[in-house]
N, CA, C and O atoms as a GROMACS GRO file, in nm:
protein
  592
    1UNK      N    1  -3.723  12.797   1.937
    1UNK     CA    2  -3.605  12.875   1.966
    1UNK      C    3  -3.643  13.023   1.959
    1UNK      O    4  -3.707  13.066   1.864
    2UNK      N    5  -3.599  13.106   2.069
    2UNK     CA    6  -3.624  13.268   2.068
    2UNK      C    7  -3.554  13.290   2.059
    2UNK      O    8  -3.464  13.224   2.111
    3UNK      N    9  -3.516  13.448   1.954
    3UNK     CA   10  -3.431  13.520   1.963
    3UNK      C   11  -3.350  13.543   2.051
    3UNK      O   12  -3.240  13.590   2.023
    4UNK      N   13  -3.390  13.512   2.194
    4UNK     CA   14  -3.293  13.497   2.326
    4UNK      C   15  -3.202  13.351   2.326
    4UNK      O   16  -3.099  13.336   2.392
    5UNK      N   17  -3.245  13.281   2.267
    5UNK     CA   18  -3.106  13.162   2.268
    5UNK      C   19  -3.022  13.145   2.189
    5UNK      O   20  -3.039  13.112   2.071
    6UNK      N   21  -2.918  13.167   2.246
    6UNK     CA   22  -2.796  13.184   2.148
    6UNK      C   23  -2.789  13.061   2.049
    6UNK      O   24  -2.808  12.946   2.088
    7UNK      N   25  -2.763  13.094   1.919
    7UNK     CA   26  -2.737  12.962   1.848
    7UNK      C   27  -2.600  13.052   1.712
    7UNK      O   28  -2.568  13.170   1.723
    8UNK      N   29  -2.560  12.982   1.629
    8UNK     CA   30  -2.457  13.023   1.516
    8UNK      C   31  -2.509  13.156   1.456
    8UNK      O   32  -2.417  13.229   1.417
    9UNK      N   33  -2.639  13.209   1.437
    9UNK     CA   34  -2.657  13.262   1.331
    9UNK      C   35  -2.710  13.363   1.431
    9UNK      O   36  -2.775  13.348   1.534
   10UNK      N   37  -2.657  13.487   1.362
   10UNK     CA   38  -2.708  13.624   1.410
   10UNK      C   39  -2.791  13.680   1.338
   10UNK      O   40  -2.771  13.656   1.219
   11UNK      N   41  -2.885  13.752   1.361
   11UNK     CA   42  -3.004  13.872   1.284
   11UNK      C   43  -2.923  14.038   1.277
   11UNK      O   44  -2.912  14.096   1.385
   12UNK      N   45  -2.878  14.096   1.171
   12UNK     CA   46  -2.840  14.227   1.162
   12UNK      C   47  -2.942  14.322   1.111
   12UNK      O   48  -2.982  14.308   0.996
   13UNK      N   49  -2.990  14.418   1.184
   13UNK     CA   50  -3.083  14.514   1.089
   13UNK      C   51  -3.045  14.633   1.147
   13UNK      O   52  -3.013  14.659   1.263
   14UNK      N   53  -3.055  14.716   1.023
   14UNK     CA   54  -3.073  14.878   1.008
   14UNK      C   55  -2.907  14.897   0.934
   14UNK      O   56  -2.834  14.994   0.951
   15UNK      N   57  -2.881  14.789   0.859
   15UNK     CA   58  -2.785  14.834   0.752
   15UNK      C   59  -2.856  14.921   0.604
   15UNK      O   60  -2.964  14.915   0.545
   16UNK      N   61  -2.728  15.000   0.588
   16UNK     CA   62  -2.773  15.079   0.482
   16UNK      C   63  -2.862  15.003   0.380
   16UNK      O   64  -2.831  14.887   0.355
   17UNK      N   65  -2.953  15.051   0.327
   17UNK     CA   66  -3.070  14.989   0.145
   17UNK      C   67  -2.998  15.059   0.031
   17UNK      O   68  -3.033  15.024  -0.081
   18UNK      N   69  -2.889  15.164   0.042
   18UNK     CA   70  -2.867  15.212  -0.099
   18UNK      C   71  -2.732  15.141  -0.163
   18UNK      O   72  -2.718  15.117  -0.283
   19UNK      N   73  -2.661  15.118  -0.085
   19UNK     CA   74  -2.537  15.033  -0.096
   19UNK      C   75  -2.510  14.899  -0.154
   19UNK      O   76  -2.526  14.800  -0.083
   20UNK      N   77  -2.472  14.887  -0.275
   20UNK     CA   78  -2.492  14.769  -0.330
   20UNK      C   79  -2.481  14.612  -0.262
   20UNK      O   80  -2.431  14.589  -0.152
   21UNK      N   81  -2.515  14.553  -0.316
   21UNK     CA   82  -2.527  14.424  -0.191
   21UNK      C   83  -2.368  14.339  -0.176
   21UNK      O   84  -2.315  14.298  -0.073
   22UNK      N   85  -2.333  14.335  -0.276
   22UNK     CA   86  -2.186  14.286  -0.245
   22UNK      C   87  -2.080  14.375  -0.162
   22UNK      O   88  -1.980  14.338  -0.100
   23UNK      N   89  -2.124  14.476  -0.177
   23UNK     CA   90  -2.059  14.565  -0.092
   23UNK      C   91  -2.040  14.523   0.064
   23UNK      O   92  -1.952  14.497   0.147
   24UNK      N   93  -2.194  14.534   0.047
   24UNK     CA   94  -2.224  14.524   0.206
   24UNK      C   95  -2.178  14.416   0.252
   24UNK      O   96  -2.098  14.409   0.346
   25UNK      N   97  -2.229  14.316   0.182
   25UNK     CA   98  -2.162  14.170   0.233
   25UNK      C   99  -2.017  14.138   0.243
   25UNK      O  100  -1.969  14.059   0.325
   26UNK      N  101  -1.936  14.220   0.134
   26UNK     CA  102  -1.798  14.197   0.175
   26UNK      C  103  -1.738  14.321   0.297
   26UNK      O  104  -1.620  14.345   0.323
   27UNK      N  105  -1.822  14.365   0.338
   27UNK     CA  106  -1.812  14.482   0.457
   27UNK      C  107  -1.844  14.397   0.571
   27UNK      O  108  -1.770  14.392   0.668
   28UNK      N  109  -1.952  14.330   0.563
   28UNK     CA  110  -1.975  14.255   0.708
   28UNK      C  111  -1.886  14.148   0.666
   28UNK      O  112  -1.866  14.098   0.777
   29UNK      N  113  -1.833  14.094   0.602
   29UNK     CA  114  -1.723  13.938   0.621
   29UNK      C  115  -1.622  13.955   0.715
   29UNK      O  116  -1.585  13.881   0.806
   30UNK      N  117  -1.559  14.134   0.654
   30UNK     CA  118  -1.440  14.191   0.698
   30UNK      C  119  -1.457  14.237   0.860
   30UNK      O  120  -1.366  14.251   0.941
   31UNK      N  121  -1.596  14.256   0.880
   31UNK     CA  122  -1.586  14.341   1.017
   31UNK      C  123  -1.622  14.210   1.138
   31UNK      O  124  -1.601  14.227   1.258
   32UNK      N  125  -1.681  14.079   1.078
   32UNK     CA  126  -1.746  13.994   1.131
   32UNK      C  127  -1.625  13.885   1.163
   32UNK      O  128  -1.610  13.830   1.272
   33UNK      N  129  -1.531  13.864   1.030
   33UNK     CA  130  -1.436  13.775   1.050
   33UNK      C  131  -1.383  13.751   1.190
   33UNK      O  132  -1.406  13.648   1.255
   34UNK      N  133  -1.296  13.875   1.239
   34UNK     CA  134  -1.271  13.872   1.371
   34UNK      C  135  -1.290  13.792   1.475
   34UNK      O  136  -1.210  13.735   1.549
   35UNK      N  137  -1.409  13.794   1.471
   35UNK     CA  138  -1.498  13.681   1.566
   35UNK      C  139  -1.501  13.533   1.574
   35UNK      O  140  -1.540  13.456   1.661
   36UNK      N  141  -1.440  13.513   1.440
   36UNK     CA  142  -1.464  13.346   1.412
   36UNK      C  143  -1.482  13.316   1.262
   36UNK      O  144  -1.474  13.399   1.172
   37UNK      N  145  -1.508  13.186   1.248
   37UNK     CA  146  -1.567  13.120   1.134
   37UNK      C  147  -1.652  13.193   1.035
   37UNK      O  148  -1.765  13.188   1.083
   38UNK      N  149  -1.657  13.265   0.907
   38UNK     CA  150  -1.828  13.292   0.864
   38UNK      C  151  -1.839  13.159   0.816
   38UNK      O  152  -1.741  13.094   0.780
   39UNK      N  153  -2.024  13.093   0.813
   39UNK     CA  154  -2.029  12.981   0.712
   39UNK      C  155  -2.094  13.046   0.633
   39UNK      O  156  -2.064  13.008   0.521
   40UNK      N  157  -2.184  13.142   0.627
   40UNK     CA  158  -2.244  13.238   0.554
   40UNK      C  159  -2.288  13.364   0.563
   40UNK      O  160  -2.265  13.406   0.676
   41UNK      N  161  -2.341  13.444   0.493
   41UNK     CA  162  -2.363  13.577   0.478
   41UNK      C  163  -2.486  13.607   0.415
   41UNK      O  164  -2.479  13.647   0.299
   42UNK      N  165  -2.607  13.596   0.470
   42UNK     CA  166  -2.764  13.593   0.384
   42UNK      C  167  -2.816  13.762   0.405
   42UNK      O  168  -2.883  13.809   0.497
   43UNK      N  169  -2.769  13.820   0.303
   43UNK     CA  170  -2.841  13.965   0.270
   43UNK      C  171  -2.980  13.965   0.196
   43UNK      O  172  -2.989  13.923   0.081
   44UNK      N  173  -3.070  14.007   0.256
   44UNK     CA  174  -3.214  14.036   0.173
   44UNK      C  175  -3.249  14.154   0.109
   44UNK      O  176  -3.235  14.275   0.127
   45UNK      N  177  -3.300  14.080   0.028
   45UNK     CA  178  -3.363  14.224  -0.109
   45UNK      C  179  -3.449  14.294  -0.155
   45UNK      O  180  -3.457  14.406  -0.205
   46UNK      N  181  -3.529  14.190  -0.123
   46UNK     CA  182  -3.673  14.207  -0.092
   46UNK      C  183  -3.720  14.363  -0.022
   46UNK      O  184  -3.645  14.444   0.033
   47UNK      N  185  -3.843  14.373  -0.041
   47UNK     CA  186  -3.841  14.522   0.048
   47UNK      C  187  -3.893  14.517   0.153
   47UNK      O  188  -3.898  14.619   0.222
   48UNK      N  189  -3.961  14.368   0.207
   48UNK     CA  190  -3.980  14.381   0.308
   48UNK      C  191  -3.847  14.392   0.454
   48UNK      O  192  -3.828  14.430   0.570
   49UNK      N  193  -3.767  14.305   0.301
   49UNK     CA  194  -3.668  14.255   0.464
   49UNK      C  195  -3.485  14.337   0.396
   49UNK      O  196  -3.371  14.291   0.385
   50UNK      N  197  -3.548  14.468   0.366
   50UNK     CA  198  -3.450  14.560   0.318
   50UNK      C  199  -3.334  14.587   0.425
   50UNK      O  200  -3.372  14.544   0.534
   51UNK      N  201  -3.246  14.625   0.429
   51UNK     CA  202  -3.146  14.663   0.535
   51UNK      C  203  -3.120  14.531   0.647
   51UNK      O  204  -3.070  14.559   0.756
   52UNK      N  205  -3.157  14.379   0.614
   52UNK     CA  206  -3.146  14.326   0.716
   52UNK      C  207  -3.069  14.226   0.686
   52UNK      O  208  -3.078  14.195   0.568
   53UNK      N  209  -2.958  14.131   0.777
   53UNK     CA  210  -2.904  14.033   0.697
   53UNK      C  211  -2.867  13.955   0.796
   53UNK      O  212  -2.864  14.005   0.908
   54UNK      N  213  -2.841  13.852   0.783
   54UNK     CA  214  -2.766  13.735   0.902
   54UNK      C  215  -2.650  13.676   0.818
   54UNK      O  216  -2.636  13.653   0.698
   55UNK      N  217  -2.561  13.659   0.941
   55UNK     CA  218  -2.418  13.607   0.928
   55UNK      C  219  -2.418  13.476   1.031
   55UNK      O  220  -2.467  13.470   1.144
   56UNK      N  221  -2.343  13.368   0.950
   56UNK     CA  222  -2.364  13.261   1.045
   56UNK      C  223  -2.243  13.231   1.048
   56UNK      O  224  -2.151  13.228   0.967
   57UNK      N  225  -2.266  13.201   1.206
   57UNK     CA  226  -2.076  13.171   1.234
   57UNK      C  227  -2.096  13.003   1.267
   57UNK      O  228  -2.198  12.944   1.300
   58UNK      N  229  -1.963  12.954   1.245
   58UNK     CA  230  -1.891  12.809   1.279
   58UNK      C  231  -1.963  12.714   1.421
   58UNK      O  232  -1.986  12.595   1.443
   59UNK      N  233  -1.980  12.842   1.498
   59UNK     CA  234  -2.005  12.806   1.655
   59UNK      C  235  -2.083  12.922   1.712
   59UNK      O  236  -2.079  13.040   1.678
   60UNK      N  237  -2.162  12.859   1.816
   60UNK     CA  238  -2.225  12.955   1.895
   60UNK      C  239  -2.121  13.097   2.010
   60UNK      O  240  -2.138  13.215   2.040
   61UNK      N  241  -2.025  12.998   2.035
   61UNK     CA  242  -1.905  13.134   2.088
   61UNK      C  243  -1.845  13.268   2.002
   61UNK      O  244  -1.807  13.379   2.038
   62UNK      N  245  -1.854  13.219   1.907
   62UNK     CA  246  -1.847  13.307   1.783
   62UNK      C  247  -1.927  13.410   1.774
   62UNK      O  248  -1.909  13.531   1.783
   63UNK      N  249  -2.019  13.342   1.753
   63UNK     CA  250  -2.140  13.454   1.714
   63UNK      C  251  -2.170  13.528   1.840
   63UNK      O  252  -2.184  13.650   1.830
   64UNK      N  253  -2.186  13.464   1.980
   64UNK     CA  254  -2.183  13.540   2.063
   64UNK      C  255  -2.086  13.643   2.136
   64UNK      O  256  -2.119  13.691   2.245
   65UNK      N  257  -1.975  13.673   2.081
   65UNK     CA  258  -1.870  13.771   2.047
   65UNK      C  259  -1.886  13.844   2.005
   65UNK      O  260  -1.885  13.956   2.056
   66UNK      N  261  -1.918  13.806   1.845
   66UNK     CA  262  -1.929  13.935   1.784
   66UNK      C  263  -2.063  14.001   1.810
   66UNK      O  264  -2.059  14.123   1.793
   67UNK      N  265  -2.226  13.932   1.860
   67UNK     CA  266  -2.307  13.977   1.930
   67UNK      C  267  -2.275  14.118   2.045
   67UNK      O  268  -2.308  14.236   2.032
   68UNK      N  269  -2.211  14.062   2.138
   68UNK     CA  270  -2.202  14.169   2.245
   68UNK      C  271  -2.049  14.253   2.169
   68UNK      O  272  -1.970  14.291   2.256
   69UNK      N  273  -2.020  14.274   2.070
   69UNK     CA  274  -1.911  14.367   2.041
   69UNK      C  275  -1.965  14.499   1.936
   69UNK      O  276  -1.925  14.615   1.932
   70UNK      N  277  -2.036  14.453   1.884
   70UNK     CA  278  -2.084  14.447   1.738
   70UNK      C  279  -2.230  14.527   1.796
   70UNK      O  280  -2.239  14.649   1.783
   71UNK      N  281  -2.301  14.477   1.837
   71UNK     CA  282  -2.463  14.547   1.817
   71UNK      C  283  -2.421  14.747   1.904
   71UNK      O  284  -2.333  14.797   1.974
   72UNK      N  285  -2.521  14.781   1.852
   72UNK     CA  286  -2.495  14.922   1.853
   72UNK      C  287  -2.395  14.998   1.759
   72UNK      O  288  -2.381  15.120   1.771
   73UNK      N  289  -2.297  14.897   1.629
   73UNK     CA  290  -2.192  14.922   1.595
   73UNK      C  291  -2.203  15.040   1.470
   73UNK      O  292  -2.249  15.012   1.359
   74UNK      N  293  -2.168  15.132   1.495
   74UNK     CA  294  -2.132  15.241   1.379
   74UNK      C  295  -2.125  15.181   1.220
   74UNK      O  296  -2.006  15.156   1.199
   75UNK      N  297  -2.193  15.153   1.120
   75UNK     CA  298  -2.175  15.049   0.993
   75UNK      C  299  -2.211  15.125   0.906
   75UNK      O  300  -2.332  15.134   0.885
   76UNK      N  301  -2.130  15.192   0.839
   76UNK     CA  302  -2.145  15.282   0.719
   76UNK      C  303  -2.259  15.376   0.770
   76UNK      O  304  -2.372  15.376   0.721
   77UNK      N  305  -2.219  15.450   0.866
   77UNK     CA  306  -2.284  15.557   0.963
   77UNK      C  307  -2.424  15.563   1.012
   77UNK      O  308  -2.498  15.658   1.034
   78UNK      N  309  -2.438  15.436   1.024
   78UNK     CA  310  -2.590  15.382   1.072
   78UNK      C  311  -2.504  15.291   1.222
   78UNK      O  312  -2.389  15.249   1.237
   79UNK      N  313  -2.663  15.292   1.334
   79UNK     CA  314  -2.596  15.216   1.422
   79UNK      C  315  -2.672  15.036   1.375
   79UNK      O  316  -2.791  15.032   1.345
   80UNK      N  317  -2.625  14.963   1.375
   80UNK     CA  318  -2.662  14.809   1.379
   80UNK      C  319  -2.757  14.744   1.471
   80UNK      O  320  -2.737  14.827   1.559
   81UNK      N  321  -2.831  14.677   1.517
   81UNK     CA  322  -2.909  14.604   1.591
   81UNK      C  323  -2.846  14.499   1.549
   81UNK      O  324  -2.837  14.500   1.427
   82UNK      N  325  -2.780  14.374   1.618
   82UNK     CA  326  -2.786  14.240   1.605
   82UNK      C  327  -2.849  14.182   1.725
   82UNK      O  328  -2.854  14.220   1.842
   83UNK      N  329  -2.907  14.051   1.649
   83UNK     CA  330  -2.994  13.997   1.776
   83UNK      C  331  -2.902  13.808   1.736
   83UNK      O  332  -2.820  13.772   1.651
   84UNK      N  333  -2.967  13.745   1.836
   84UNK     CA  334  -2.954  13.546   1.754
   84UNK      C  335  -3.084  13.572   1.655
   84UNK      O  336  -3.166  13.664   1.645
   85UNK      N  337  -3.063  13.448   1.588
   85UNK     CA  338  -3.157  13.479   1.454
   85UNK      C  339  -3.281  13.331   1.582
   85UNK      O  340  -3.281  13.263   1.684
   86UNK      N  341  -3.354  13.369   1.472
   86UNK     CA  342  -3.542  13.275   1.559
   86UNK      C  343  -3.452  13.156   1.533
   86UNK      O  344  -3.396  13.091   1.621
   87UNK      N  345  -3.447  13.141   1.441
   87UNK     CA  346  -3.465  12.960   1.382
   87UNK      C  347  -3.278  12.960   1.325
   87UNK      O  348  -3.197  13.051   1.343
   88UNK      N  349  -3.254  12.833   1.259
   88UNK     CA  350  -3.115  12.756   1.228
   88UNK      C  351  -3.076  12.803   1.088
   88UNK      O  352  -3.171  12.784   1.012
   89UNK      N  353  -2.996  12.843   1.041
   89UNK     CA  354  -2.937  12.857   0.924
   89UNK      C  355  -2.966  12.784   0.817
   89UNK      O  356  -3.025  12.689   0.868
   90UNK      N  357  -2.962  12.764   0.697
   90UNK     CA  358  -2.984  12.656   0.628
   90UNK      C  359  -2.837  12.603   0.601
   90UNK      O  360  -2.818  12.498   0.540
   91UNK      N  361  -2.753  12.668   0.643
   91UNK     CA  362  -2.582  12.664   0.636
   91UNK      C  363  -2.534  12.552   0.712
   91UNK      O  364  -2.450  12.468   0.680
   92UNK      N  365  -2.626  12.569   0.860
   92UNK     CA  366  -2.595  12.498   0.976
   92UNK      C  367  -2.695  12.359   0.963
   92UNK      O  368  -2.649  12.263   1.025
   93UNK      N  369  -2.797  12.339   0.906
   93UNK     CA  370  -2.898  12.231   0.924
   93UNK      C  371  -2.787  12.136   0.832
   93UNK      O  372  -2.751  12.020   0.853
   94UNK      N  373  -2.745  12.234   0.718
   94UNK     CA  374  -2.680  12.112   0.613
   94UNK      C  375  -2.566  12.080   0.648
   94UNK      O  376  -2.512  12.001   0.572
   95UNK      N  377  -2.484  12.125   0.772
   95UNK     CA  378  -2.395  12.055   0.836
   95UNK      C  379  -2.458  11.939   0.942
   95UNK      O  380  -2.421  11.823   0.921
   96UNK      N  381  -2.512  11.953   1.007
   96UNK     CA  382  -2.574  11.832   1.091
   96UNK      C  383  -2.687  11.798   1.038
   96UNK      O  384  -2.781  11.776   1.114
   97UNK      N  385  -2.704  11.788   0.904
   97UNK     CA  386  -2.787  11.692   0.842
   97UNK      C  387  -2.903  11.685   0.861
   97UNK      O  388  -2.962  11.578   0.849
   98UNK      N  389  -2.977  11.820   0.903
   98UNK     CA  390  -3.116  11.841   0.919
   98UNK      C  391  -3.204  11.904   0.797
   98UNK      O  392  -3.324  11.882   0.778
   99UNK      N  393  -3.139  11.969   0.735
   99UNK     CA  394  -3.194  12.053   0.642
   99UNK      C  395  -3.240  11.989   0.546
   99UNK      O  396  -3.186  11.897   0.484
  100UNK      N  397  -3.387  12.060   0.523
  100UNK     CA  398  -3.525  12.035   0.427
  100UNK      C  399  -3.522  12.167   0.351
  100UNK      O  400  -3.524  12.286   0.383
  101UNK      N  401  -3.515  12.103   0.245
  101UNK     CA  402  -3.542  12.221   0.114
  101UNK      C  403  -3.631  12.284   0.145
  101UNK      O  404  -3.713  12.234   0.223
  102UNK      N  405  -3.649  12.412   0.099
  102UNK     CA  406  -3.803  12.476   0.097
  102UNK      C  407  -3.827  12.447  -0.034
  102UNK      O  408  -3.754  12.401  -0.122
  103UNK      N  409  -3.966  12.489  -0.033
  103UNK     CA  410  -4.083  12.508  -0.123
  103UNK      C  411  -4.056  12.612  -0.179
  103UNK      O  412  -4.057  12.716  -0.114
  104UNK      N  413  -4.018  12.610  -0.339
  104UNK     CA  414  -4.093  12.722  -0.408
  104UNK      C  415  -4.190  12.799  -0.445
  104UNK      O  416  -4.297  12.739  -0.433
  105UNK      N  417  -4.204  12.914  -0.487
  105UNK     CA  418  -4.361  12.960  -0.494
  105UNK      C  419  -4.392  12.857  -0.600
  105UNK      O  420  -4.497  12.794  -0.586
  106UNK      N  421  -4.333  12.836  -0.683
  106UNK     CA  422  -4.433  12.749  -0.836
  106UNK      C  423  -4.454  12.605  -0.747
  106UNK      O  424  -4.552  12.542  -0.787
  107UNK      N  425  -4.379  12.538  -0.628
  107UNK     CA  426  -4.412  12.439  -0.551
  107UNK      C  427  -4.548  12.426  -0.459
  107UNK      O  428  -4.604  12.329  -0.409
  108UNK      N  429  -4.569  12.532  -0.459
  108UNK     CA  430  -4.647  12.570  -0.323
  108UNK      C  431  -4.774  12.618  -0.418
  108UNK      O  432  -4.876  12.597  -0.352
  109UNK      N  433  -4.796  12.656  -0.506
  109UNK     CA  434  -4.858  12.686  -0.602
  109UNK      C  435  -4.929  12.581  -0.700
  109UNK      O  436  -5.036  12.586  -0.761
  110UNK      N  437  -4.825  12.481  -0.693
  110UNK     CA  438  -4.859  12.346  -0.774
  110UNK      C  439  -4.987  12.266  -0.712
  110UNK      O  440  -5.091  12.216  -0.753
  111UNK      N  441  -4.898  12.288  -0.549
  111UNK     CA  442  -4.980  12.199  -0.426
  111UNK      C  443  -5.095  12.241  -0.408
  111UNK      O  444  -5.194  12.180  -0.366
  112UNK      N  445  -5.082  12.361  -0.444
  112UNK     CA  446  -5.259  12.457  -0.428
  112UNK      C  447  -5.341  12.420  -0.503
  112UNK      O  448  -5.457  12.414  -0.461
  113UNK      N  449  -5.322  12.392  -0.600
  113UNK     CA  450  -5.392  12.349  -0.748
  113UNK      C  451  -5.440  12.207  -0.712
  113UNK      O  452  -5.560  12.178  -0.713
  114UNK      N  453  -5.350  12.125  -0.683
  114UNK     CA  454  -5.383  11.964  -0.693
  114UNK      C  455  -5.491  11.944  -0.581
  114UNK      O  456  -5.583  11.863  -0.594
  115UNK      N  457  -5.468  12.050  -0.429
  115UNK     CA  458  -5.551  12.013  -0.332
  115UNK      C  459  -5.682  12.061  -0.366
  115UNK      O  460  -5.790  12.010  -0.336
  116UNK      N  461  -5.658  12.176  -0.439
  116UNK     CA  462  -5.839  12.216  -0.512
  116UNK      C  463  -5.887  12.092  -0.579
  116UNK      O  464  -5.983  12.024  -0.545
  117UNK      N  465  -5.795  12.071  -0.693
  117UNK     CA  466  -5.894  11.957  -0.784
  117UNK      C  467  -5.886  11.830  -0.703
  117UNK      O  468  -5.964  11.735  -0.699
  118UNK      N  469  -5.799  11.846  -0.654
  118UNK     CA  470  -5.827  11.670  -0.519
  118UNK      C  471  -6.017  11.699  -0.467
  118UNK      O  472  -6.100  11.608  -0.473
  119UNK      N  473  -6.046  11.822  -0.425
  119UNK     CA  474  -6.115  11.870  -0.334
  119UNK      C  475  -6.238  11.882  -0.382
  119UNK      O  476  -6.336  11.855  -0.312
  120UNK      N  477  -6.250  11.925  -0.514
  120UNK     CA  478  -6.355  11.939  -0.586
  120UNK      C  479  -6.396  11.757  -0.646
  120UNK      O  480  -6.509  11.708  -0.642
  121UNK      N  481  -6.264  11.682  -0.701
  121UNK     CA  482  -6.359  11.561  -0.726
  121UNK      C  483  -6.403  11.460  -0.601
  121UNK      O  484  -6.481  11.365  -0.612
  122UNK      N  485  -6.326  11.508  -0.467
  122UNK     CA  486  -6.450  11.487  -0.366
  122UNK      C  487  -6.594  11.531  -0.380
  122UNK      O  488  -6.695  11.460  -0.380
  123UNK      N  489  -6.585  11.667  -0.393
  123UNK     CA  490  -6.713  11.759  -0.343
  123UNK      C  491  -6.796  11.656  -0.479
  123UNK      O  492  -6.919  11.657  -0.474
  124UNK      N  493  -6.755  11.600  -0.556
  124UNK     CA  494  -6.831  11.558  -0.725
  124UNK      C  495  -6.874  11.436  -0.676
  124UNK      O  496  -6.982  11.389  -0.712
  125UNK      N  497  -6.801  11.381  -0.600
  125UNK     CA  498  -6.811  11.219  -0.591
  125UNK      C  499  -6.932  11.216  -0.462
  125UNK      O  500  -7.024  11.134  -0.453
  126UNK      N  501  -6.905  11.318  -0.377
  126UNK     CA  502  -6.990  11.311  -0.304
  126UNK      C  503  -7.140  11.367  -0.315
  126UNK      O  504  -7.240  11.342  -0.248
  127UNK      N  505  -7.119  11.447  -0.415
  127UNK     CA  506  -7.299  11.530  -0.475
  127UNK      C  507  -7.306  11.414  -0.569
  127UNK      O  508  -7.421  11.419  -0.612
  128UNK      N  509  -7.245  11.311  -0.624
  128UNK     CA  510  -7.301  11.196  -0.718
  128UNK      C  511  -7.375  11.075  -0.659
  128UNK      O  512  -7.466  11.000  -0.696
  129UNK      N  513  -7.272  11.090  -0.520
  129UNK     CA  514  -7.323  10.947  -0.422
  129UNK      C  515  -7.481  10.990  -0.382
  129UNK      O  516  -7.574  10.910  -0.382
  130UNK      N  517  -7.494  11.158  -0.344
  130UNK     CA  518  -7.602  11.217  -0.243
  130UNK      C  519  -7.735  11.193  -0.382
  130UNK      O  520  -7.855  11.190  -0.355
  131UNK      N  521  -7.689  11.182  -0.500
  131UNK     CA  522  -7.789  11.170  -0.632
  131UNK      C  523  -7.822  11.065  -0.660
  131UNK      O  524  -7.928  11.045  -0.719
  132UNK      N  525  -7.729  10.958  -0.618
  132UNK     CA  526  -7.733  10.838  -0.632
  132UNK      C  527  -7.836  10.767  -0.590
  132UNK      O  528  -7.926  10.705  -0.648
  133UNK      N  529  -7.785  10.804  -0.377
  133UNK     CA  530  -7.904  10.810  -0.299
  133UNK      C  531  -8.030  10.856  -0.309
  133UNK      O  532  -8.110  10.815  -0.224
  134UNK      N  533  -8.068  10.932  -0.391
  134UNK     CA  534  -8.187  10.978  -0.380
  134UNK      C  535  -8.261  10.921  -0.504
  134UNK      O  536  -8.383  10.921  -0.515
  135UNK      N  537  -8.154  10.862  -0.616
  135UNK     CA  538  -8.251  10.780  -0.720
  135UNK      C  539  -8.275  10.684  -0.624
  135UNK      O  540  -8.386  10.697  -0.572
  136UNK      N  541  -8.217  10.604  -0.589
  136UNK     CA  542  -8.212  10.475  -0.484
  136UNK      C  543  -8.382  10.487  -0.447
  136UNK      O  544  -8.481  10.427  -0.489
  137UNK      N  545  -8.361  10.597  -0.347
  137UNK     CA  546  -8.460  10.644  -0.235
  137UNK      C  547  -8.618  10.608  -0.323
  137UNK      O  548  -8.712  10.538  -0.288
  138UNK      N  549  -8.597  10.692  -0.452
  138UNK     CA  550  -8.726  10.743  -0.529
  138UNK      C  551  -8.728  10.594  -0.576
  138UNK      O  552  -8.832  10.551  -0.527
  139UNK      N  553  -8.676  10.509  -0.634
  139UNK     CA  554  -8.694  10.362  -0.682
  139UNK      C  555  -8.706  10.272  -0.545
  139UNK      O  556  -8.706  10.152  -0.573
  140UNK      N  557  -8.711  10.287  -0.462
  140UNK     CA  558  -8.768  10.200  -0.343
  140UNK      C  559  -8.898  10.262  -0.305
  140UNK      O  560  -8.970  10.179  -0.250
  141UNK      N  561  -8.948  10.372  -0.316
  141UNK     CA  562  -9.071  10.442  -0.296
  141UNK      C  563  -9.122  10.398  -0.384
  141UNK      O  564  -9.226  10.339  -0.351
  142UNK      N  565  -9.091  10.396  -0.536
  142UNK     CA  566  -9.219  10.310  -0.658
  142UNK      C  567  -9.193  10.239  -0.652
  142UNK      O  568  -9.231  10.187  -0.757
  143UNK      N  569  -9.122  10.138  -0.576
  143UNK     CA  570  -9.133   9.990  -0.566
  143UNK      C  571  -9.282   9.944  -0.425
  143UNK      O  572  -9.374   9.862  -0.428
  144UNK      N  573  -9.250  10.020  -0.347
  144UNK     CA  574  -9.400  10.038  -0.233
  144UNK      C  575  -9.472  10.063  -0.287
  144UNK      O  576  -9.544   9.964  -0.288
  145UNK      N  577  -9.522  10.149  -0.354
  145UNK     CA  578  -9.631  10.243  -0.421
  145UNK      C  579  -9.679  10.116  -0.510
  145UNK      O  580  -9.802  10.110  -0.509
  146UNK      N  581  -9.618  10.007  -0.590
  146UNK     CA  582  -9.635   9.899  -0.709
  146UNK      C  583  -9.693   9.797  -0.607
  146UNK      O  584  -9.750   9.705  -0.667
  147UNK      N  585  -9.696   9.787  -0.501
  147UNK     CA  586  -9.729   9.690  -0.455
  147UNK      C  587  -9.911   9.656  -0.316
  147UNK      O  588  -9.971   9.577  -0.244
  148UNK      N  589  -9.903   9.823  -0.384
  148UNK     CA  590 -10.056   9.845  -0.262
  148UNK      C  591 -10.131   9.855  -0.403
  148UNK      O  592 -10.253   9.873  -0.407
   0.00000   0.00000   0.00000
């Protein structure tokens, strides 16, 4: 899915960073309502993804309303960019029953760990077999050698 296909959930950026976050969010409910349904309101905090937030509406007519009304929009004296968001809401997957938890960092972190030591008692099992082989090797050579 590209940012060019319309789906529920819109991308907002170049909202104010100094403005507390409930603020903002009960600022876009009020200015967004209009349009339709909200099912949610995902503001980020992070600094990468500072000033940016998505609002997910009920329906794709929705969101594409307040899309062409809304982008360029004057928002606490900044202008707005809204785009469709890449991918599905987690709002919207858990209505039609698609939605997969993410991974936490301590999840994803766990998995890192287990695939190392998975990885290493390969790399062990296999430098034991390659040692193995080579006693093998050296005890079939003095077994020739015992017999001339």
């Amino acid at each position: 899915m590209s940012s060019t296909d319309p789906n529920q959930s819109l991308y907002i950026k170049g909202l104010p960073e100094k403005i507390r976050v409930e603020e903002i969010k009960a600022s876009l409910y009020t200015l967004f309502l209009t349009y339709g349904e909200i099912l949610d309101i995902v503001i980020m905090k992070k600094d990468k993804m500072r000033g940016q937030a998505f609002v997910v509406f009920d329906d794709i007519a929705s969101a594409t309303a307040a899309l062409r009304s809304l982008n360029g929009f004057s928002f606490y004296e900044k202008s707005i960019t809204i785009e469709y968001a890449k991918s599905k809401s987690d709002a919207v997957a858990k209505l039609d029953g698609t939605y997969k938890p993410k991974l936490s960092v301590e999840d994803i972190k766990r998995k890192a760990a287990s695939a190392a030591a998975m990885s290493a008692t390969k790399r062990q099992r296999s430098s034991d077999s390659d040692s193995d082989d080579a006693k093998m090797s050296r005890v079939e050579e003095s077994e020739d050698d015992d017999e001339d």
